[in-house]
N, CA and C of each residue as an Amber inpcrd file, in Angstrom:
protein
   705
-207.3800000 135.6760000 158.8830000-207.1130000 134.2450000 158.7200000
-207.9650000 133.6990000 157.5790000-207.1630000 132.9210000 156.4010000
-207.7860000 133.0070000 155.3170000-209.1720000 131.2360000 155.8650000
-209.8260000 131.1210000 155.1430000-210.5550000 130.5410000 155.5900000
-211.1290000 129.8420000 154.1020000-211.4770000 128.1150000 153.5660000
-211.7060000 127.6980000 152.9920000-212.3500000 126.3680000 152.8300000
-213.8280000 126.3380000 152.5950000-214.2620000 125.1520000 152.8000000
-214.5340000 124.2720000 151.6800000-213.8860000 123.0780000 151.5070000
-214.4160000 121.8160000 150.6530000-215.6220000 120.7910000 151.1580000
-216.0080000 121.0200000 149.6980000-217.5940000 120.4380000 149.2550000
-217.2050000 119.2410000 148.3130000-217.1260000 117.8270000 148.5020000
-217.2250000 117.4110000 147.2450000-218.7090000 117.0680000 146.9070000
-218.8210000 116.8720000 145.5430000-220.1820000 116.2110000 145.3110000
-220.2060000 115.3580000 143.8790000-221.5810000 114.7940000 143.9950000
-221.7060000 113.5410000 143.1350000-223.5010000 113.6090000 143.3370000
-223.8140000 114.4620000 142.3820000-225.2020000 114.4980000 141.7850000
-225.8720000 115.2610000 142.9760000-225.6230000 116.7180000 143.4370000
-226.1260000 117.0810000 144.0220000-226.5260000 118.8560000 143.8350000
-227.3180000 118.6780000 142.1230000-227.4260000 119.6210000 141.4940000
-228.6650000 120.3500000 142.5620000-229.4980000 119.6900000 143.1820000
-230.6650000 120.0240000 143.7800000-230.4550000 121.2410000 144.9140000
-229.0350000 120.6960000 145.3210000-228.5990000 121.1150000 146.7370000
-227.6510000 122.2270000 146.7590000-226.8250000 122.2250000 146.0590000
-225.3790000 122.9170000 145.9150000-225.2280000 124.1290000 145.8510000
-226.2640000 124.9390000 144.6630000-226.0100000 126.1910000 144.3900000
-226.6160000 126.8350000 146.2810000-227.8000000 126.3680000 146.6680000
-228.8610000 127.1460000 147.2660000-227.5390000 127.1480000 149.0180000
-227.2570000 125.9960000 148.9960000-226.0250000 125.7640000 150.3030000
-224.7150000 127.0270000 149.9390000-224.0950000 127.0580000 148.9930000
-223.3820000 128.2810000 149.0700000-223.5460000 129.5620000 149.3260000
-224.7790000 129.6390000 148.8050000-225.8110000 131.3200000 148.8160000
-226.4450000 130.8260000 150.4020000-226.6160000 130.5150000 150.9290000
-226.4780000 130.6160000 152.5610000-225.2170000 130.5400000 153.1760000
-224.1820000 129.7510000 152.7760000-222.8870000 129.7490000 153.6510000
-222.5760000 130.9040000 153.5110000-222.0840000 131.9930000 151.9240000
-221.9450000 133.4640000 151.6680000-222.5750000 134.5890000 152.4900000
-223.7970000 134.2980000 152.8410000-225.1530000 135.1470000 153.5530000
-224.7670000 135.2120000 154.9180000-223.2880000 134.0720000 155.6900000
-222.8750000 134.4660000 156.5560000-222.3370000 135.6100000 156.9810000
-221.5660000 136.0280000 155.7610000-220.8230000 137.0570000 155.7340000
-219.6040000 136.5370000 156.4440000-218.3790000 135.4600000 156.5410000
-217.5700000 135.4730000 157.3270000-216.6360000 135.6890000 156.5940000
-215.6640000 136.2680000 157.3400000-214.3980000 136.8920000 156.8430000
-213.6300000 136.0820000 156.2560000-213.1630000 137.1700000 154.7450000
-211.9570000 136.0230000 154.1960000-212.3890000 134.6100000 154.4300000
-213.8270000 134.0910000 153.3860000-214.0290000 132.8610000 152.9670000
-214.2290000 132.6370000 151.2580000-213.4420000 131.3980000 151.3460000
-213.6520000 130.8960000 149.8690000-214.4200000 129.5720000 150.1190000
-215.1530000 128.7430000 149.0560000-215.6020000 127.4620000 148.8720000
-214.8690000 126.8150000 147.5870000-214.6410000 125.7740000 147.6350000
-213.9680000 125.0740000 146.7700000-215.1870000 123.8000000 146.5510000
-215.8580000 123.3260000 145.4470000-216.5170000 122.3700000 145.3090000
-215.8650000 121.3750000 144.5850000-215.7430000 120.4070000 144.9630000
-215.3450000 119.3740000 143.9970000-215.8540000 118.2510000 143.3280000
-215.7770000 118.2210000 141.9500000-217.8370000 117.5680000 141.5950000
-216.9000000 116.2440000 140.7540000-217.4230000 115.1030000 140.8720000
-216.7850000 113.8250000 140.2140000-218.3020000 113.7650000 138.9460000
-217.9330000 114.9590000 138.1200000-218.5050000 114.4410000 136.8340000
-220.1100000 113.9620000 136.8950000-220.5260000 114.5530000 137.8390000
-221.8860000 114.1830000 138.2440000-223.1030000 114.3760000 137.1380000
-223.6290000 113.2270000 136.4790000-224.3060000 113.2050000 135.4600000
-225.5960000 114.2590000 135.5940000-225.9800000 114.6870000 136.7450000
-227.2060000 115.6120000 136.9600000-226.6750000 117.1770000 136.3430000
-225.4280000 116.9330000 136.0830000-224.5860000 118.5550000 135.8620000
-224.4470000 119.0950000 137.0320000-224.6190000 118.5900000 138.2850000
-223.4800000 119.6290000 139.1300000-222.9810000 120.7120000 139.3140000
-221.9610000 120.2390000 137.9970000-220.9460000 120.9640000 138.1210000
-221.1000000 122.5560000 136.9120000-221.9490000 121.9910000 136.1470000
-222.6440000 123.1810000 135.5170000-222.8190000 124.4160000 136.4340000
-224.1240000 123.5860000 137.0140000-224.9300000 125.0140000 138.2110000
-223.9810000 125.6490000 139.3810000-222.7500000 125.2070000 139.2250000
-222.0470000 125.5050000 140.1570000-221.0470000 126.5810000 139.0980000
-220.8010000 125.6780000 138.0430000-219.8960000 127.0080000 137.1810000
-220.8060000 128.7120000 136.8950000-222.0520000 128.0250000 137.0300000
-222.8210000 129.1450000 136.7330000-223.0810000 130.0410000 138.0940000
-222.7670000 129.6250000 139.2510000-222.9150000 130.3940000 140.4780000
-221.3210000 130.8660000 140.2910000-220.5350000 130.7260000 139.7990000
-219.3490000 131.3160000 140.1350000-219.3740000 132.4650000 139.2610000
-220.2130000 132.9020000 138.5540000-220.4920000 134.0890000 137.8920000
-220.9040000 135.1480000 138.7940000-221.3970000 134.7420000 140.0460000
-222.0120000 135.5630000 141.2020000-221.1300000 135.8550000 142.0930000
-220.6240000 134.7130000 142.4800000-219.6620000 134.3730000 143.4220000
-218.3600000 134.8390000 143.5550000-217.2450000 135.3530000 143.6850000
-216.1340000 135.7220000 142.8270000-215.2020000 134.4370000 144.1290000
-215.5630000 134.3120000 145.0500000-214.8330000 133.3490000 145.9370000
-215.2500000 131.8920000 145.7290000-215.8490000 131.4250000 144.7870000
-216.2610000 130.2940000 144.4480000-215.8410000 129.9180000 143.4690000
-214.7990000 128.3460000 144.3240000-213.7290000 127.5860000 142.7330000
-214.8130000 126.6030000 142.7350000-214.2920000 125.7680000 141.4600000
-214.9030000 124.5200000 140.9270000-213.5920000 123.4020000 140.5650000
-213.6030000 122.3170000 141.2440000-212.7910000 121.5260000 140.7390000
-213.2000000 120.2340000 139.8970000-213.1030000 120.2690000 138.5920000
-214.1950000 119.2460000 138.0570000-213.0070000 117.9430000 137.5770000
-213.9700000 116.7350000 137.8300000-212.8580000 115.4680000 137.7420000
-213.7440000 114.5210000 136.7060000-213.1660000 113.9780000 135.9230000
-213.6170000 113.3170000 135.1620000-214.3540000 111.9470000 135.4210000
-214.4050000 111.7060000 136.1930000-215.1400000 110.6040000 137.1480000
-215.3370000 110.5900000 138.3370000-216.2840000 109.2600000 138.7410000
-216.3200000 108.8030000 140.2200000-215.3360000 108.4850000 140.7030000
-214.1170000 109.6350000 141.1720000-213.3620000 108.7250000 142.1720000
-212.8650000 108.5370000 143.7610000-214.6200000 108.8090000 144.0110000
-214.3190000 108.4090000 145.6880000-214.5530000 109.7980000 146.3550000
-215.0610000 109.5720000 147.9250000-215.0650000 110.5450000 148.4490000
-213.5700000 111.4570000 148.8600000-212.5940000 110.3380000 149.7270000
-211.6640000 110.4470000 150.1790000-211.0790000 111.4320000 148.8900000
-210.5980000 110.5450000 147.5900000-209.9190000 111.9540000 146.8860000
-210.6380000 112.8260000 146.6280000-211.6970000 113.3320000 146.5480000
-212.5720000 114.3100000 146.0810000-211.9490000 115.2160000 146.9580000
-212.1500000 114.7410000 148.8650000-211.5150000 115.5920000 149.6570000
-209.8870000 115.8210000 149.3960000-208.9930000 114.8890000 149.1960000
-207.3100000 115.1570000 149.0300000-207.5710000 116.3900000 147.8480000
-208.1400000 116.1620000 146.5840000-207.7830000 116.9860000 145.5780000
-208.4630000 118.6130000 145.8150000-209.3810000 118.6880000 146.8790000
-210.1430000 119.8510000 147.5030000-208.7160000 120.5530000 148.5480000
-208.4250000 119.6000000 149.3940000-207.7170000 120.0640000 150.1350000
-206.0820000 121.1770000 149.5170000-205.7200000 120.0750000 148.4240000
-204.6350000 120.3830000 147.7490000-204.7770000 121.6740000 147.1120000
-206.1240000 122.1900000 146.6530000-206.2150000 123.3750000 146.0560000
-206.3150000 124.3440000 147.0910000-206.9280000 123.9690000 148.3620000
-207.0120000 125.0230000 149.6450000-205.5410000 125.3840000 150.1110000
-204.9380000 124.2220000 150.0420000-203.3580000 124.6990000 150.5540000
-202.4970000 125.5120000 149.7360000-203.4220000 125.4390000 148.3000000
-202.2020000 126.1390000 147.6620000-202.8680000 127.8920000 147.2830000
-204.2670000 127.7970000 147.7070000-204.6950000 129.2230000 147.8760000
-204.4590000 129.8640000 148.6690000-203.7790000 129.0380000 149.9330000
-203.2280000 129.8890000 150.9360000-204.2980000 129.6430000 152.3930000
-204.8620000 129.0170000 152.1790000-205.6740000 128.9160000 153.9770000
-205.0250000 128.4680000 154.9720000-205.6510000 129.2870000 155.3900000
-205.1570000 128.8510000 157.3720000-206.0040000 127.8260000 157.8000000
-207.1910000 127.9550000 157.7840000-208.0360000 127.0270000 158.3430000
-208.9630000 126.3960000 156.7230000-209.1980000 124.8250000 156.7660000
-209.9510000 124.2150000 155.7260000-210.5990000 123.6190000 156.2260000
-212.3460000 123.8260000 155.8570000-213.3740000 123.0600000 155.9670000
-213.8910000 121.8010000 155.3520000-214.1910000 120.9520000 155.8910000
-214.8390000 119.9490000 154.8920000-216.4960000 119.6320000 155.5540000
-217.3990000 119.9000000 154.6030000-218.3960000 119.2820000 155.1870000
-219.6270000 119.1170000 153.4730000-220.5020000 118.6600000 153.6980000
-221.5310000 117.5380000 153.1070000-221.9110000 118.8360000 151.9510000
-222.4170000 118.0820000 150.4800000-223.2770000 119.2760000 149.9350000
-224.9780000 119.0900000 150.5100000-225.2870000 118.2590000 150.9710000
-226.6910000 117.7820000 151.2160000-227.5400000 118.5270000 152.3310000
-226.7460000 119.3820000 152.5270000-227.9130000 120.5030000 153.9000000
-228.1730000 119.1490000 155.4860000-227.2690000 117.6790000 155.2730000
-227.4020000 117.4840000 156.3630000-226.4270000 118.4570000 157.9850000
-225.4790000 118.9990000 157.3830000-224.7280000 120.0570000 158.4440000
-225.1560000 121.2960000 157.8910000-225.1090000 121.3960000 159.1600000
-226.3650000 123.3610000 159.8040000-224.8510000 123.8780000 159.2670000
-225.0690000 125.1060000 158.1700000-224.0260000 125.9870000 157.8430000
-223.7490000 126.9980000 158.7330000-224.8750000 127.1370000 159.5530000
-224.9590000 128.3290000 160.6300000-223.9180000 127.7480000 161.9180000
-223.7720000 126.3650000 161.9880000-222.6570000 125.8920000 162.8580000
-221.5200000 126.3560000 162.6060000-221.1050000 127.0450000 161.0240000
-219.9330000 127.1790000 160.5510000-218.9300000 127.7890000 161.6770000
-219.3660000 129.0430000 161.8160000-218.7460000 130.1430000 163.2800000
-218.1100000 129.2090000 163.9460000-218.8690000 128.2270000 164.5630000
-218.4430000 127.5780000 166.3800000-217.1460000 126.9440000 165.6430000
-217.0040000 126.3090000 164.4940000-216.2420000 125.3790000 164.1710000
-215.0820000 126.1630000 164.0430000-215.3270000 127.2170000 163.2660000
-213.5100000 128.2430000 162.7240000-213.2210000 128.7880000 164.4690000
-213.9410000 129.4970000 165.4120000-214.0060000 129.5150000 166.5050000
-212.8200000 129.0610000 167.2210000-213.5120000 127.7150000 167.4520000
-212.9010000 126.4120000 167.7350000-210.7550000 126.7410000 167.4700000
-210.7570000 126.4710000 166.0230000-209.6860000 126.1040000 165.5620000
-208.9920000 127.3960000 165.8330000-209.7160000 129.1200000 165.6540000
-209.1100000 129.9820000 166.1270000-208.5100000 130.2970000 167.7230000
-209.3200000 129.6680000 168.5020000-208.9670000 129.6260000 169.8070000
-207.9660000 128.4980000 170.5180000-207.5210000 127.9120000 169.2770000
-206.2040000 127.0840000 169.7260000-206.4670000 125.4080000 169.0280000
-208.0740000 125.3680000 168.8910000-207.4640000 123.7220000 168.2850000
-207.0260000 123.5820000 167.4230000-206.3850000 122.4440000 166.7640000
-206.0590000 122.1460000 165.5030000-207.2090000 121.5030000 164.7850000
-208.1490000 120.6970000 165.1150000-209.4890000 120.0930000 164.6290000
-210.6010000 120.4060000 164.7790000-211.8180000 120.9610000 164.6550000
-212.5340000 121.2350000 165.3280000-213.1370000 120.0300000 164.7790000
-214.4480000 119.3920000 165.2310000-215.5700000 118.6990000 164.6360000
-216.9330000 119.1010000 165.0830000-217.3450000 119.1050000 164.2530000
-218.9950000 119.0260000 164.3830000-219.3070000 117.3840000 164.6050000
-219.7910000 117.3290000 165.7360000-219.8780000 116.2800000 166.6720000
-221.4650000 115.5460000 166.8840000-221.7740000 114.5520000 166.6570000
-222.8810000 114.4590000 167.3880000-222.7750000 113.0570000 168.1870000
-221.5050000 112.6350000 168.4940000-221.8390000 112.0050000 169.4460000
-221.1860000 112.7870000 171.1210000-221.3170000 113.7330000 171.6320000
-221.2450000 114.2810000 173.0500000-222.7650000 115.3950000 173.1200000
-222.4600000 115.0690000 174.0980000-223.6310000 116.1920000 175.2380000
-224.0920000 117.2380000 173.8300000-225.7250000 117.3520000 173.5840000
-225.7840000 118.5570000 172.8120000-225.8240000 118.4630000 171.1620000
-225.2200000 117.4390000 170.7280000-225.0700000 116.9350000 169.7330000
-226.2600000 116.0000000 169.5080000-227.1230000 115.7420000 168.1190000
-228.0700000 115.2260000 168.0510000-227.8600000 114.3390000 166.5450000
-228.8040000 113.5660000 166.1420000-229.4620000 113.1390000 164.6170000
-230.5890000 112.9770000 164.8350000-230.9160000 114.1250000 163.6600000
-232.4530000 113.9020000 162.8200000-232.5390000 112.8330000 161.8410000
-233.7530000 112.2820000 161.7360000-234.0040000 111.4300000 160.5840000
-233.8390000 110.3440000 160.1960000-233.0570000 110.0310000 161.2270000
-232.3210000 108.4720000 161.1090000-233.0180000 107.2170000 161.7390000
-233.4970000 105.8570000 161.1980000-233.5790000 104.9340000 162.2670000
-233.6480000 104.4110000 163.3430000-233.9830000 103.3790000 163.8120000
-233.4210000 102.7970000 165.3160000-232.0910000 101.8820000 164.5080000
-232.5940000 101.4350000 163.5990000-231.3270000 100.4780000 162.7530000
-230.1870000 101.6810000 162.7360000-230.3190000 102.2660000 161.5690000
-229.2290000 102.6230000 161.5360000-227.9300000 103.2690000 162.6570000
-229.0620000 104.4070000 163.2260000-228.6360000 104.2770000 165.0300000
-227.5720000 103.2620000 165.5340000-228.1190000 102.3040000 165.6550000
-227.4720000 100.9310000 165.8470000-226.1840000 100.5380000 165.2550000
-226.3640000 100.5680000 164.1080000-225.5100000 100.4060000 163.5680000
-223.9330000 101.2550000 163.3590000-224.5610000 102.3410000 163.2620000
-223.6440000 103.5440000 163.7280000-222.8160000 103.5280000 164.7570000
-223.3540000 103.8010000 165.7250000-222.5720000 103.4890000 167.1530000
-222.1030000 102.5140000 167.5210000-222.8130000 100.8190000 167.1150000
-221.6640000 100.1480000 167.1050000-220.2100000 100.1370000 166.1270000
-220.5350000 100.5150000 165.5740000-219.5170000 100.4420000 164.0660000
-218.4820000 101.4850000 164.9450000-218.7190000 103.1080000 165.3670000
-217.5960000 103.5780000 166.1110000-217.2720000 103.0150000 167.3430000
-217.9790000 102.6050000 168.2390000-217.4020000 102.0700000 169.5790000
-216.1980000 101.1480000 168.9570000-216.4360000 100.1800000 168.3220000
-215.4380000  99.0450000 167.6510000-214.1650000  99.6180000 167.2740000
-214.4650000 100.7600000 166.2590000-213.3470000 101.5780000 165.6930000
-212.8640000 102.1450000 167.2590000-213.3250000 102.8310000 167.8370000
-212.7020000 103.8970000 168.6980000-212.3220000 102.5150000 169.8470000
-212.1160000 101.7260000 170.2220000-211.8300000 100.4940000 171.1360000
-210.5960000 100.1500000 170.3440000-210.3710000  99.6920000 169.1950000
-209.6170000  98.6340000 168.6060000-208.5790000  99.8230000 168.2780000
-208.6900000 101.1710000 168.0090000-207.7070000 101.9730000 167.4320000
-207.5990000 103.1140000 168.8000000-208.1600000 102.8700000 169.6130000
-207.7280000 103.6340000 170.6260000-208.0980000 105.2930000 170.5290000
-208.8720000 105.2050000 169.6660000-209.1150000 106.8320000 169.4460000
-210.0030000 107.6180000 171.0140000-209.5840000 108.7490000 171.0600000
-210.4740000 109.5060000 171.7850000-211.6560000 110.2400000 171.4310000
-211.5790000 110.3050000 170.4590000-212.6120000 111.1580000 169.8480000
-213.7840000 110.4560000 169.7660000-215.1270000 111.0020000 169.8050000
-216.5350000 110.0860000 169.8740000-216.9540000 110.4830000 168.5610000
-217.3130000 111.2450000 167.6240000-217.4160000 111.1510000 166.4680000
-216.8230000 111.0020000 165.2620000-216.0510000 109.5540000 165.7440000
-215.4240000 109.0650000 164.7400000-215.0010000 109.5890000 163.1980000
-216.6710000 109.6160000 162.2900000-216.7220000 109.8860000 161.2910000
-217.3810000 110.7010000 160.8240000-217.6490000 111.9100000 161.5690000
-217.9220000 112.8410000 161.1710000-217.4330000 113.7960000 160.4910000
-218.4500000 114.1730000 159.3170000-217.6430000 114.9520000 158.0060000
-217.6550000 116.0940000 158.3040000-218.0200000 116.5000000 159.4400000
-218.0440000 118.0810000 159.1720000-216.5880000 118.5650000 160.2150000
-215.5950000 119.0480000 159.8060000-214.5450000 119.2700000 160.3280000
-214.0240000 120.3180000 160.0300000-213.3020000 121.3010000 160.8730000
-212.1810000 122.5610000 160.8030000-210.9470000 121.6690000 160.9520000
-209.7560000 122.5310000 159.8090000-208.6860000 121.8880000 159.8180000
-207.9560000 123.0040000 160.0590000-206.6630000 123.2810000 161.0970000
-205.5170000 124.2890000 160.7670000-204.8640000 123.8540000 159.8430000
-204.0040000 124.7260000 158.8280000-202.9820000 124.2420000 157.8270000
-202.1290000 123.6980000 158.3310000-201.5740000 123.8040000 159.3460000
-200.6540000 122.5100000 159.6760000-201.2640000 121.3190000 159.7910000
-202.0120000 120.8540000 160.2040000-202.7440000 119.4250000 160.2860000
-202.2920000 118.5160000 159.0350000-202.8410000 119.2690000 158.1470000
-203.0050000 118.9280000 156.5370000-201.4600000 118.3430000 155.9450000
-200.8900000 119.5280000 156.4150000-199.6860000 119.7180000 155.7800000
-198.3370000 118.6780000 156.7670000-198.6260000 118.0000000 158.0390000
-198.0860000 117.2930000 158.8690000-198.7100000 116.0910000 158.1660000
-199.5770000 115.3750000 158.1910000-200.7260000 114.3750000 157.9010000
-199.4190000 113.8050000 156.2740000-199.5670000 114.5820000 155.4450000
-199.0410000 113.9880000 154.3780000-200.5050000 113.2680000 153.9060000
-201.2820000 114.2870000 153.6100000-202.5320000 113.5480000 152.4400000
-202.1670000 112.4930000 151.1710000-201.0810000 112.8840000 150.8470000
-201.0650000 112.0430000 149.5520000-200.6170000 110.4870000 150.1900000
-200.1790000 110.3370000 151.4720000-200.1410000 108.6100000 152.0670000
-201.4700000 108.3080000 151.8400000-202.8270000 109.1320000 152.4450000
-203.8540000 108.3180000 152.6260000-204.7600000 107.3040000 151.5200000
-204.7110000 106.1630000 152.3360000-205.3620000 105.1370000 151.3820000
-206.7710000 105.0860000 151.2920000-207.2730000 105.0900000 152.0140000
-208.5840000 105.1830000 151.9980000-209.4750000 106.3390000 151.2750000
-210.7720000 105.5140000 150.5890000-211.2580000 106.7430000 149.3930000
-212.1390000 106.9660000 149.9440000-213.6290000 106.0070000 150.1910000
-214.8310000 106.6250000 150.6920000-215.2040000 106.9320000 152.0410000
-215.9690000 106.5810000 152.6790000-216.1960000 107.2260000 154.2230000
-215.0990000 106.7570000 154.9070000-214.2050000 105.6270000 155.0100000
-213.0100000 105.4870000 155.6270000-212.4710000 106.4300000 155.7540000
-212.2360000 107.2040000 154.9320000-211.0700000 108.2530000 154.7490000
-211.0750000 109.5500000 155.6930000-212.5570000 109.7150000 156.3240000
-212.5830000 110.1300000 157.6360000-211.9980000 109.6260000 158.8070000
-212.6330000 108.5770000 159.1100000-211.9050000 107.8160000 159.7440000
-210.1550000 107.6650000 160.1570000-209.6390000 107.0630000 158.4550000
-207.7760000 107.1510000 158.7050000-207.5260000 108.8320000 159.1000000
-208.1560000 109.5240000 158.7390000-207.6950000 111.1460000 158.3810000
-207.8030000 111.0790000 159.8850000-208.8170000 111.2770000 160.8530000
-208.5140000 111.4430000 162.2300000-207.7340000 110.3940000 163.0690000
-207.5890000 109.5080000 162.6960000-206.3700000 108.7430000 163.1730000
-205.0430000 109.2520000 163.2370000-204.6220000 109.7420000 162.1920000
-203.5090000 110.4730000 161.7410000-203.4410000 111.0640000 162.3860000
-204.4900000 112.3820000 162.6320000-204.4210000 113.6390000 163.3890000
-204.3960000 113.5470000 164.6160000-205.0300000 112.3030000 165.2760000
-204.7650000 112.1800000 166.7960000-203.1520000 111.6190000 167.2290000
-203.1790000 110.5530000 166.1600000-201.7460000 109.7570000 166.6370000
-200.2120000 110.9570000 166.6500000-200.8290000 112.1520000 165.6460000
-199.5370000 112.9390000 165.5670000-199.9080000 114.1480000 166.8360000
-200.3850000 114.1780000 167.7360000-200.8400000 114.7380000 168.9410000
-201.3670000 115.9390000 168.6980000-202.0970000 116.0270000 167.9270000
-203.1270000 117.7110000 167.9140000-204.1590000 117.6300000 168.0960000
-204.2720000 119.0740000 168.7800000-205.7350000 119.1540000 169.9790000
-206.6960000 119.0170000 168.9160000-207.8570000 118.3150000 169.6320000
-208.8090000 118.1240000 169.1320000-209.7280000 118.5740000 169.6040000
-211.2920000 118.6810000 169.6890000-212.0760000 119.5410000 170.3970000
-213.1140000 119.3640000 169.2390000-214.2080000 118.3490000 170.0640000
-215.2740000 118.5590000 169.4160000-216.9280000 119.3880000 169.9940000
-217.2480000 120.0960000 169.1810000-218.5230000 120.9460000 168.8810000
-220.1120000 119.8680000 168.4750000-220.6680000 120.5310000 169.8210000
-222.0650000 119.7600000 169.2550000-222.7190000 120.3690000 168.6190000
-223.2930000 119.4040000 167.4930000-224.1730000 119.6720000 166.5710000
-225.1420000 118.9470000 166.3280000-226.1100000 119.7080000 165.5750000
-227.3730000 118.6670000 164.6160000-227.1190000 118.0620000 163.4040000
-227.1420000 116.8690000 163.5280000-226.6000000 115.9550000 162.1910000
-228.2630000 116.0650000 161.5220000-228.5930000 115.9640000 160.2850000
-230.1630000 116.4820000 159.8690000-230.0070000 115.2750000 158.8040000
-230.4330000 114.4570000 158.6640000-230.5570000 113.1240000 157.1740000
-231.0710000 113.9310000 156.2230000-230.4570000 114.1860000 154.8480000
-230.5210000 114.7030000 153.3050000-231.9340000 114.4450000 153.2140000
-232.9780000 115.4420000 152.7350000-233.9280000 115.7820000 152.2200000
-234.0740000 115.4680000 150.7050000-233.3510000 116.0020000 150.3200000
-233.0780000 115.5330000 148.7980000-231.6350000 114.9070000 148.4750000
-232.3560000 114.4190000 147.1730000-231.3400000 113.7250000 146.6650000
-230.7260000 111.9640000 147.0410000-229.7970000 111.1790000 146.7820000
-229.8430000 109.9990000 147.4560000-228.6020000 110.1540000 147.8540000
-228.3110000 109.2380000 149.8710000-227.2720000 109.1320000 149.8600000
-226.3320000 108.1770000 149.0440000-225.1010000 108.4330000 149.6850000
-224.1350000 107.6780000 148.9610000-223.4560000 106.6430000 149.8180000
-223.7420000 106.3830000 150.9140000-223.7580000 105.6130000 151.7570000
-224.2090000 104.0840000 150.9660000-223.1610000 103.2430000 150.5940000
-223.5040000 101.3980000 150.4310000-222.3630000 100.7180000 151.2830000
-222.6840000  99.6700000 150.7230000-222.0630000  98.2180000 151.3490000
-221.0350000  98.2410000 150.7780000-220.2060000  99.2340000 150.0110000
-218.8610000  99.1030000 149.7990000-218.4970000  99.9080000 150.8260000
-218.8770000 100.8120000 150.6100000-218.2470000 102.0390000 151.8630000
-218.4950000 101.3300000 153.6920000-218.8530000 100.7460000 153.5940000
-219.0860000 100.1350000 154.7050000-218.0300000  99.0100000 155.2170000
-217.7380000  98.2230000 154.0060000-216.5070000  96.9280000 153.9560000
-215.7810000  97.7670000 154.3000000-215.0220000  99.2540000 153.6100000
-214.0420000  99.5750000 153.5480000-213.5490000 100.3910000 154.8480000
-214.8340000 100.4670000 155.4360000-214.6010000 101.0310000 156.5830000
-214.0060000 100.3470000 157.9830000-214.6120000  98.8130000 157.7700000
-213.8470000  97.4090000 158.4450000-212.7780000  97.3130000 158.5780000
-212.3430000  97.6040000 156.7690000-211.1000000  96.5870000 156.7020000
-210.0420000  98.1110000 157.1010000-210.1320000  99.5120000 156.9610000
-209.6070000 100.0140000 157.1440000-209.1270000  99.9850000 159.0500000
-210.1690000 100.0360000 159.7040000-209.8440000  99.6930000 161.0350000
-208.6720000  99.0690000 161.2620000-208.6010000  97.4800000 160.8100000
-207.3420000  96.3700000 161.0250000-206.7930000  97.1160000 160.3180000
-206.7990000  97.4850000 159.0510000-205.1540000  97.9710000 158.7260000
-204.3880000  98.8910000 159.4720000-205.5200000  99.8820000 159.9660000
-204.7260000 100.9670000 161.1760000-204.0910000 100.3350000 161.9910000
-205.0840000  99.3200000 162.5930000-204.3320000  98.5440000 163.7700000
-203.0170000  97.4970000 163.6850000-202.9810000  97.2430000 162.6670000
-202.2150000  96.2850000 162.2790000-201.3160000  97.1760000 161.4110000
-201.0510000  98.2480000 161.0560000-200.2660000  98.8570000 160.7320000
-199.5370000  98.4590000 159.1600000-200.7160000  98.4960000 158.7240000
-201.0020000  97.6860000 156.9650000-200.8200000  98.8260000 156.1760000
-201.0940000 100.1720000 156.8880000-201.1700000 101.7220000 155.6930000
-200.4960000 102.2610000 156.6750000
């Protein structure tokens, strides 16, 4: 089962090369990484062309700008589907998701789900590093979402996810509107409302050591207004 995980990034020269050369060190079968770098002024996407000299399963998708998390992931995904995966990963370049979780997650999706997530809001599931604020803020922000849109799932927006190729390929990526952290969000909406098992995996969420997040007050509006539009059936 071919197996392929997307990385996008945006200035995360610090992080990137050293996270692949551990995900590889897994040794898991039939894996590729696909990075997808929005032109990241630190060069990025350099140190990454230069690990693919090592690498022979390591693409680079380079974009001429900032445009958003959400497409970083559509244009990651689009190249996984057309390399042929069964199962597609998406998770952080920032070493906040344990790569060693990788297993439980393909696992997961091999033993029948269609989603897996790396979870930290059920039993077992944790965050390092974070606030009492932000904390706060967090969990209210999904209770709201998961109330008003009816979702089942408790980690709303969590990036670290196993996808089967059907998911992807049912979903119709190119509808989705939403670019930055929303786009988690609509993306599991989709996937629940079209009835595939879901099944989330606890994990350690770890706050980025290096580098800065990308987390602002836009990505945050957009995460609002995306809610009502789900609900209100605006996208």
């Amino acid at each position: 089962m071919s197996k392929i995980i997307v990385i996008p990034t945006y200035n995360e020269k610090e992080n990137i090369v050293s996270l692949i050369n551990d995900i590889f060190l897994l040794k898991i079968p039939d894996l590729k990484i696909i990075v997808v770098d929005d032109n990241s002024p630190d060069k990025t996407a350099e140190a990454v062309a230069q690990a693919k000299t090592i690498f022979r399963d390591l693409y680079l998708v380079k974009r001429n700008s900032k445009l958003g998390l959400g497409s970083a992931y559509i244009a990651g995904f689009k190249k996984a589907m057309a390399l042929g995966a069964d199962l597609i990963i998406e998770m952080d370049a920032d070493f906040s998701h344990d790569h060693k979780d990788l297993p439980r997650l393909i696992t997961a999706c091999e033993n029948g789900a269609d989603l897996a997530i790396g979870s930290r809001k059920i039993p077992g599931g944790k965050i390092i590093g974070w606030n009492f604020k932000r904390h706060l803020m967090s969990s209210g922000a999904m209770l709201f979402a998961r109330i008003l849109l009816g979702l089942k799932t408790k980690d709303i927006t969590a990036g670290f996810r196993c996808f089967r190729r059907q998911v992807i390929k049912k979903i119709n990526i190119n509808s989705i509107k939403s670019n930055g952290y929303a786009f988690q969000e609509e993306l599991l909406y989709r996937t629940e409302k079209l009835g595939f098992t879901i099944k989330e995996i606890p994990v350690t969420f770890k706050d980025r050591e290096k580098g800065q997040s990308k987390l602002g007050k836009k990505e945050i509006k957009e995460f609002f207004i995306i809610i009502f539009k789900l609900k209100f059936k605006k996208i």
